[in-house]
C-alpha positions as CSV (number, residue, x, y, z in Angstrom):
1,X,0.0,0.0,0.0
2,X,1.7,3.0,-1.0
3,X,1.8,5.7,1.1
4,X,0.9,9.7,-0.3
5,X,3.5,12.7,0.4
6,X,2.5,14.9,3.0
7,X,3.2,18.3,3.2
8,X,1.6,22.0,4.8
9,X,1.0,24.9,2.7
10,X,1.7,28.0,4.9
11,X,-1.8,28.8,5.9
12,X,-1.6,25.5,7.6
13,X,-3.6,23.5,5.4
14,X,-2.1,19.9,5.3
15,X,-1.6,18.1,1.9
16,X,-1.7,15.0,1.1
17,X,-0.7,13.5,-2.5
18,X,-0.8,10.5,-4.1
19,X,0.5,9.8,-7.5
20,X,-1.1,7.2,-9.9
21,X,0.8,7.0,-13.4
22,X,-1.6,5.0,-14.6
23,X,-4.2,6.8,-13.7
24,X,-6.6,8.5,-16.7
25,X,-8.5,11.4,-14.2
26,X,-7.5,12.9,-10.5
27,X,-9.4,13.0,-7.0
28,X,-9.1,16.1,-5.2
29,X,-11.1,16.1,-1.8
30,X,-10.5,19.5,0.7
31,X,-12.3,18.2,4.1
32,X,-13.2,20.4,7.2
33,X,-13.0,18.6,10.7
34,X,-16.9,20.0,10.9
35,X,-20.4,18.0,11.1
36,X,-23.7,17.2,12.4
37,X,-22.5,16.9,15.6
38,X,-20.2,19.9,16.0
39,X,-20.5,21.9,19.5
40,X,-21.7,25.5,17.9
41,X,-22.5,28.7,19.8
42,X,-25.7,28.4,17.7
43,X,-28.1,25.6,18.9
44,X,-29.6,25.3,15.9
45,X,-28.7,22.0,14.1
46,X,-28.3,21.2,10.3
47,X,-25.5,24.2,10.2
48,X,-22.9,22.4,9.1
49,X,-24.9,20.6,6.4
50,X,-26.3,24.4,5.6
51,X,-23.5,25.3,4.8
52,X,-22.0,22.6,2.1
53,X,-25.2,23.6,0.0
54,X,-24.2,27.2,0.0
55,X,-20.8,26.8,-1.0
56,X,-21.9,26.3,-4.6
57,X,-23.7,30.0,-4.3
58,X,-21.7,33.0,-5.7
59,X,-22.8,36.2,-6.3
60,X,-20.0,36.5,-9.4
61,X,-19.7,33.2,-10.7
62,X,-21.5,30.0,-11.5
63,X,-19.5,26.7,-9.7
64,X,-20.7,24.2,-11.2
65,X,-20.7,25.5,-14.6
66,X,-17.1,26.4,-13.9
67,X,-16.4,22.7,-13.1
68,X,-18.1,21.1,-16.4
69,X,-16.5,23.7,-18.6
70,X,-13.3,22.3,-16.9
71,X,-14.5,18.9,-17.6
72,X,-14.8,18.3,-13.9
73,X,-17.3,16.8,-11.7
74,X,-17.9,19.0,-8.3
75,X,-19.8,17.9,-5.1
76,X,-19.7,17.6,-1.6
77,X,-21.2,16.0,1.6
78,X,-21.6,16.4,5.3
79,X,-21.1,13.3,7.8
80,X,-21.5,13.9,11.9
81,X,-17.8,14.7,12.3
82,X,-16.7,16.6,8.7
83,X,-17.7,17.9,5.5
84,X,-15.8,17.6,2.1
85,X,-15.5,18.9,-1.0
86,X,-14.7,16.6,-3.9
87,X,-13.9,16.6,-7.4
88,X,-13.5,14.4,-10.4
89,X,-11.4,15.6,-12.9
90,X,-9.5,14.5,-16.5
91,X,-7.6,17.5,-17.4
92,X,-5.5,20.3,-15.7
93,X,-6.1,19.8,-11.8
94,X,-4.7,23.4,-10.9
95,X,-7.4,25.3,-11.9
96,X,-9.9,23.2,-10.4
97,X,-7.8,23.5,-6.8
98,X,-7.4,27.1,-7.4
99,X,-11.3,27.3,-7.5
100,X,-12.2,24.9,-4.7
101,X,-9.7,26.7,-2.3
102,X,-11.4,29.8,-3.1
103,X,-15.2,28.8,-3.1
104,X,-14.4,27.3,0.1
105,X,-12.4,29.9,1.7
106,X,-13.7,33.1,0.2
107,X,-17.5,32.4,0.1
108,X,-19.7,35.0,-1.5
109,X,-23.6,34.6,0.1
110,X,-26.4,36.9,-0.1
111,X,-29.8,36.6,2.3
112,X,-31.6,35.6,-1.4
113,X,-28.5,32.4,-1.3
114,X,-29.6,31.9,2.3
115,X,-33.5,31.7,1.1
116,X,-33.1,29.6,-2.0
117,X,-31.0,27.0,-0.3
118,X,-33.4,27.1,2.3
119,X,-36.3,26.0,0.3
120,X,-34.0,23.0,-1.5
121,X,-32.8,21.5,1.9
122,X,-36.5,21.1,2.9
123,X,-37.9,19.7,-0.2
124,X,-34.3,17.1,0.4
125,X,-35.9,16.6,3.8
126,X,-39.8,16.1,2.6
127,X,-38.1,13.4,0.0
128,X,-36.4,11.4,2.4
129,X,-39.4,11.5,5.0
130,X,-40.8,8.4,3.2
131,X,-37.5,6.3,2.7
132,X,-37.3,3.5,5.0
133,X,-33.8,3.1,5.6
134,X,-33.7,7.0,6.7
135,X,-36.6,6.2,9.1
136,X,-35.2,3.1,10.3
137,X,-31.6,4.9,10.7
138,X,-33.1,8.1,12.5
139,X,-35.4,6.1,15.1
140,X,-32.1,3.3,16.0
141,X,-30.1,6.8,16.8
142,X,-32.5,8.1,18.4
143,X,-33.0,5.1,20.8
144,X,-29.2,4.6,21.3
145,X,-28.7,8.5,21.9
146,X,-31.5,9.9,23.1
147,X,-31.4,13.9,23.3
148,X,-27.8,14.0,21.6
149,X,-27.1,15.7,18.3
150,X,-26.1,12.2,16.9
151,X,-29.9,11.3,17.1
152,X,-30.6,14.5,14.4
153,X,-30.6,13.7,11.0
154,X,-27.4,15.6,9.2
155,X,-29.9,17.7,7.6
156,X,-31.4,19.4,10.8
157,X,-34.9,19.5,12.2
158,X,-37.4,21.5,9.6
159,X,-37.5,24.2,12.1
160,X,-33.9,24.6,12.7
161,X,-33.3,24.9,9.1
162,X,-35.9,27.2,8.5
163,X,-34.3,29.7,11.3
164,X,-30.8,29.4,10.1
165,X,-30.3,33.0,8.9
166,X,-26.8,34.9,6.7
167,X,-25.7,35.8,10.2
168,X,-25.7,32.4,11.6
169,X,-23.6,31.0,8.3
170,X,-21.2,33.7,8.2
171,X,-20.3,33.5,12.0
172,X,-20.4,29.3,11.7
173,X,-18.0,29.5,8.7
174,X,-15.8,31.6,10.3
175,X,-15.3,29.9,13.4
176,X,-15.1,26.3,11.6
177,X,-13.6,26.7,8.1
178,X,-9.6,27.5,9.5
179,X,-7.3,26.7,6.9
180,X,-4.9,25.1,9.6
181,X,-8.0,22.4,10.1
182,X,-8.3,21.8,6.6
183,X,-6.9,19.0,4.7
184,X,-6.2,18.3,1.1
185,X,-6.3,15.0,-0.4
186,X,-5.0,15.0,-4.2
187,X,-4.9,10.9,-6.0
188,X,-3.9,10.9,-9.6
189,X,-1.8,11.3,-12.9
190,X,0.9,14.0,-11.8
191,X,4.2,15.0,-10.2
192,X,3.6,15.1,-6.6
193,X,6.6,17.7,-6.2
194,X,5.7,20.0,-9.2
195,X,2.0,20.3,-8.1
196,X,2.9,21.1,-4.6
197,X,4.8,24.3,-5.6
198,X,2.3,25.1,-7.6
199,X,-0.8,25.3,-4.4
200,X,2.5,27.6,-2.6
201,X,2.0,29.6,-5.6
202,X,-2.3,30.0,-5.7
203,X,-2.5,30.2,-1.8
204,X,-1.2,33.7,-2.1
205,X,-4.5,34.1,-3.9
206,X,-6.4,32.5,-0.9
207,X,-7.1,35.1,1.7
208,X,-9.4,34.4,4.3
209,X,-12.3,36.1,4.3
210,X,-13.0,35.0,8.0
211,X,-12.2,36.2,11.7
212,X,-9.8,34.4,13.8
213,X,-11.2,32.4,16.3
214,X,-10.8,29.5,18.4
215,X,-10.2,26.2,17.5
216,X,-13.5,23.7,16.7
217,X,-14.6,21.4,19.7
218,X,-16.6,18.3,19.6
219,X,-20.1,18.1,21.3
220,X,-19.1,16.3,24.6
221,X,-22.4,16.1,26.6
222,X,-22.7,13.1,28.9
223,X,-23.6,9.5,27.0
224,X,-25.6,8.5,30.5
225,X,-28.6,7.5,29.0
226,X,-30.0,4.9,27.0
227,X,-33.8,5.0,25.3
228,X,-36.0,1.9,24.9
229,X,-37.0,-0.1,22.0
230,X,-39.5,1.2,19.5
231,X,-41.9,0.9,16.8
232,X,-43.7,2.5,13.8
233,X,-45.7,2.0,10.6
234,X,-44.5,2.8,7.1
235,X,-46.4,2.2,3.2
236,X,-44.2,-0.9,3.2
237,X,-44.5,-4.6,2.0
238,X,-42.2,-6.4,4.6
239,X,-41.0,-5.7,8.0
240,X,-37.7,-3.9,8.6
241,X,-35.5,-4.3,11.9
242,X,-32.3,-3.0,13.8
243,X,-30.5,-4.1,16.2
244,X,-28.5,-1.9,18.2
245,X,-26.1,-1.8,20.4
246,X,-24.2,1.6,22.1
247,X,-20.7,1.1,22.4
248,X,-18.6,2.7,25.0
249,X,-16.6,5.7,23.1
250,X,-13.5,6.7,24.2
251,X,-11.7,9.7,22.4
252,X,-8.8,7.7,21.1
253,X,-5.8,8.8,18.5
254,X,-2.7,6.9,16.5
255,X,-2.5,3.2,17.0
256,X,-4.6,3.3,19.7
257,X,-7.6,4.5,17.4
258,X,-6.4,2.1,14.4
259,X,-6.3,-1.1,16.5
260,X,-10.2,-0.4,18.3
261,X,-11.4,0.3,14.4
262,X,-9.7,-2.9,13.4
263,X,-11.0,-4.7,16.1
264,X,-14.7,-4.0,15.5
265,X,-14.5,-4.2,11.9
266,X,-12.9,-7.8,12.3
267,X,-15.6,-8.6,15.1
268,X,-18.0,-7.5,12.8
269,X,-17.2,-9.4,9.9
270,X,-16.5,-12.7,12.0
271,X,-19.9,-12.8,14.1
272,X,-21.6,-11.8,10.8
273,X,-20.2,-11.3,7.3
274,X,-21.1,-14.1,4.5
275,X,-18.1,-15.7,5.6
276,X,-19.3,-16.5,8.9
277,X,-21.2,-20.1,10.1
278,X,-23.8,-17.9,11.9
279,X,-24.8,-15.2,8.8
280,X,-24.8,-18.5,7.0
281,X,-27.5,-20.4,9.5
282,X,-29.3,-17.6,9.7
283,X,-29.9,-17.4,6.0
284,X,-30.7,-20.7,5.6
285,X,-32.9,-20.3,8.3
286,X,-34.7,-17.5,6.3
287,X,-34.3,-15.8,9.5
288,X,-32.2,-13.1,7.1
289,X,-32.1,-12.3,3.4
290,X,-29.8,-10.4,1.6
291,X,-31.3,-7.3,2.4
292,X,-29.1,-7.3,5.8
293,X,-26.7,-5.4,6.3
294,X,-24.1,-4.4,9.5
295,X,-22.8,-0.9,10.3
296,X,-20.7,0.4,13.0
297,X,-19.3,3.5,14.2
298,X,-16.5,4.5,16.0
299,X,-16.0,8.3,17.0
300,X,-15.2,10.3,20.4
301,X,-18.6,10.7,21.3
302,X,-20.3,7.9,20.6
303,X,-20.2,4.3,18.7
304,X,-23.1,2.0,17.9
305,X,-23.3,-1.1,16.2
306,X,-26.9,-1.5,14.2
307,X,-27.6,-5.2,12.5
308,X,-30.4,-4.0,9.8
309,X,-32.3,-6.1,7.5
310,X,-36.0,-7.3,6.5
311,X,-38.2,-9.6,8.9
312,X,-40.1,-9.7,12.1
313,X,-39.9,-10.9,15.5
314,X,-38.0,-13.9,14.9
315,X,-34.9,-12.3,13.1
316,X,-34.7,-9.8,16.1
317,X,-34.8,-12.3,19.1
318,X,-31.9,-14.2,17.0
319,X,-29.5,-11.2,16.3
320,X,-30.0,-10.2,20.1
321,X,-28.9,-13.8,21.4
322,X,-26.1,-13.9,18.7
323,X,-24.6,-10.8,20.3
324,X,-24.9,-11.6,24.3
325,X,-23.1,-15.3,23.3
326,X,-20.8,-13.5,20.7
327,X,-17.8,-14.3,23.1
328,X,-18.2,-17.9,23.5
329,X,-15.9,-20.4,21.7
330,X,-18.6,-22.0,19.3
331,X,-19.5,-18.5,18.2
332,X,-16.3,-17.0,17.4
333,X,-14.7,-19.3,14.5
334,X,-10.9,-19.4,14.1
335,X,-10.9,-20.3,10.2
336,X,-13.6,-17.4,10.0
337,X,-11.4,-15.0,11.6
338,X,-8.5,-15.8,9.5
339,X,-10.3,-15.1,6.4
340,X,-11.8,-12.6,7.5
341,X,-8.1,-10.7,8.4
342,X,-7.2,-12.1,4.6
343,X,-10.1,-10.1,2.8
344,X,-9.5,-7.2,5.2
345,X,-5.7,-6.6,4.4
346,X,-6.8,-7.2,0.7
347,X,-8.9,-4.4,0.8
348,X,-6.9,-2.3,2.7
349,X,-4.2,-3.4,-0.3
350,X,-6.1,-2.2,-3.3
351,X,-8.0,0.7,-1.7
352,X,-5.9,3.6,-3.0
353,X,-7.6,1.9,-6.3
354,X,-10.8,3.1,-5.2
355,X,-9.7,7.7,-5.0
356,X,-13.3,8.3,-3.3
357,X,-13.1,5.7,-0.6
358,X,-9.4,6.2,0.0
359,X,-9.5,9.8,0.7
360,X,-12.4,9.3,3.4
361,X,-10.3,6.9,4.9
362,X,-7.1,9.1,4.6
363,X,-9.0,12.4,6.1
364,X,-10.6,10.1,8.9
365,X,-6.6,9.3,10.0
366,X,-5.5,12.1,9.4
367,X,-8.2,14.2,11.9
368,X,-7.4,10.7,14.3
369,X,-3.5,11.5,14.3
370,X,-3.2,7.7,12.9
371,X,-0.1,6.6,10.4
372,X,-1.9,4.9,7.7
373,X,1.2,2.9,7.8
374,X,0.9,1.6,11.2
375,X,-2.5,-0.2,9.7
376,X,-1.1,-4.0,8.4
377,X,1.4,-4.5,11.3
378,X,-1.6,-3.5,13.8
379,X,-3.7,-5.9,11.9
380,X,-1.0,-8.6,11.8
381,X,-0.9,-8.4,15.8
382,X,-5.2,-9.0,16.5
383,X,-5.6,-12.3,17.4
384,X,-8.8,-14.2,18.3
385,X,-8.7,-14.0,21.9
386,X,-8.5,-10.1,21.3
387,X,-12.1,-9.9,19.5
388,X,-13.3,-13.1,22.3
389,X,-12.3,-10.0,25.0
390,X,-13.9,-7.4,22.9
391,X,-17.2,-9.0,22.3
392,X,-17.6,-10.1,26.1
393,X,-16.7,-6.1,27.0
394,X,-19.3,-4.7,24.4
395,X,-21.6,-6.8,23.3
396,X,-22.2,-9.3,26.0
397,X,-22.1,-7.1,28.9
398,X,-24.3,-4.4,27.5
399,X,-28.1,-4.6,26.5
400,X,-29.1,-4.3,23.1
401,X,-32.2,-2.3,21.5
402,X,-34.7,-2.9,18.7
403,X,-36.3,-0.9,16.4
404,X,-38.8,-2.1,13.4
405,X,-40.8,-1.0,10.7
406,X,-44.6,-2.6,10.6
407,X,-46.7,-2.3,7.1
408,X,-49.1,0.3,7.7
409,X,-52.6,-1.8,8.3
């Protein structure tokens, strides 16, 4: 796995480059440590989401027409801990970081910006009111993390959104969008070197049209409590389900962060990927179809496992006894877990393959102070009485929660 050059432009933005030869277009993804779940002075939620949409506003200049004309595909997304800004390109990549840097930096919004985008996020909200997955999603988070920002969608609440004002914006992007915080990611065909006197050259064009400020915190309210299964009724054909579990989060950085990911993803895949016995008596079973589906996350302030998938009562009662007997011998299979570690290093191999993926997962170490480096000798050292430990810690001593989707009668 080849590692990218890393370097700092003197704003303090970090920048990280990768060169592929081969390569026929580039990657170039500028992320902000800033999401969802943010601590803001504003209480208002859906800011940092707010704000992605209204970087493609400009009272000089169209973006995205900017971008095609460049032959460049432009766009952006906003998790719970960051927001970035992508593009796809096959030509000349200067321009296009030239532009980015600016768009994001020196952001040109009017009240009529603020109004428009306004109107577009809640139409995005009234679309995804009737997707299943979002409902399902929203209502597990909201069990898990009752009264925490982690439980509001990344949108915002419909009233939140519809108070967020060119005040609020301004003030948010100046507290959050620091150039030292920001971090360039740049995969493709070019000279690592030449293009990295190059951004010294067009960051003299970059001034910030912010305040200074302090530096972004994390929303660290107390995790104390836990909410309580729960129901609802959609227009669907089939029952949905999750199954959730709230880990205990701990802020972790370096090798201490990469070995707890590496743990739960390889606890994850042995008690349930296609490899595994039990995903494999389940399904014969018909207790799950291929419509299930695991996801975990792992941040500072909080980390969930949710087990998703299509049935009823039956597939529920047997995901929750799967995880309180995870730790037992019978459960955790040693040939599972060693092919398991084989298909994870082989994606962690060929990811750099992938520009998209591997820039999320670069930016996510790179905010974690983790050596990407570090990964396949961490990996090399997990062994199966390491995940037999885990599981008995956070899955067998700690009470899971379900959530499910009923056809509406």
């Amino acid at each position: 796995m080849k590692a990218p050059i890393k370097k700092k432009l003197a704003n303090g933005m970090t920048v990280m480059l990768l060169e592929k030869p081969e390569s026929h277009h580039s990657f170039i993804q500028l992320t902000v440590p800033f999401g969802s779940t943010t601590e803001l002075e504003t209480p208002l939620t859906g800011v940092a989401h707010f704000i992605e949409h209204m970087m493609f506003q400009s009272e000089t200049l169209d973006i995205s027409k900017f971008f095609v004309e460049k032959h460049a595909n432009i766009n952006a997304f906003t998790t719970t801990t960051s927001t970035s800004y992508t593009v796809l390109a096959t030509d000349d990549i200067e321009p296009l970081i030239n532009r980015l840097a600016k768009m994001v930096l020196q952001p040109q919004w009017t009240a009529e910006h603020v109004a428009h985008e306004q109107a577009i996020i809640l139409q995005e909200q009234e679309m995804y009111e009737d997707d299943v997955y979002t409902a399902l999603m929203q209502m597990s988070l909201g069990g898990l993390f009752p009264n925490q920002l982690i439980a509001t969608d990344i949108t915002g609440t419909k009233e939140d959104v519809a108070k967020i004002d060119l005040e609020t914006i301004q003030k948010t992007h100046a507290q959050m969008y620091r150039p030292e915080e920001m971090l360039w990611v740049i995969t493709g065909n070019f000279n690592a070197d030449n293009l990295f006197k190059s951004m010294l050259q067009l960051e003299k064009q970059w001034e910030i049209n912010t305040m200074p400020t302090s530096k972004l915190s994390y929303h660290s309210d107390p995790l104390k409590e836990i909410g309580n299964d729960a129901q609802m009724s959609m227009p669907i054909q089939l029952d949905k389900f999750a199954v959730g579990v709230r880990w205990p989060a701990v802020k972790e950085t370096g090798r201490t962060y990469i070995k707890s990911v590496l743990e739960r993803q390889l606890l994850t895949d042995v008690l349930l990927s296609p490899l595994s016995s039990n995903y494999n008596t389940l399904y014969a079973k018909g207790i799950i179809d291929e419509s299930f589906s695991s996801h975990f996350v792992y941040e500072d302030n909080f980390s969930y496992l949710l087990l998703m998938g299509t049935g009823g009562d039956e597939a529920v009662a047997a995901l929750k006894q799967l995880l309180k007997t995870a730790h037992h011998p019978d459960i955790l299979n040693d040939h599972v877990f060693t092919c398991a570690k084989r298909e994870l290093i082989g994606t962690l191999v060929t990811l750099s393959d992938n520009f998209e993926a591997y820039s999320e997962w670069l930016a996510d170490y790179h905010f974690k102070e983790a050596n990407p480096d570090d990964v396949l000798s961490i990996l090399a050292e997990i062994t199966l009485d390491n995940l037999s430990s885990l599981a008995e810690t956070i899955l067998a001593k700690t009470s899971s929660l379900a959530f499910k989707i009923k056809p509406q009668k």
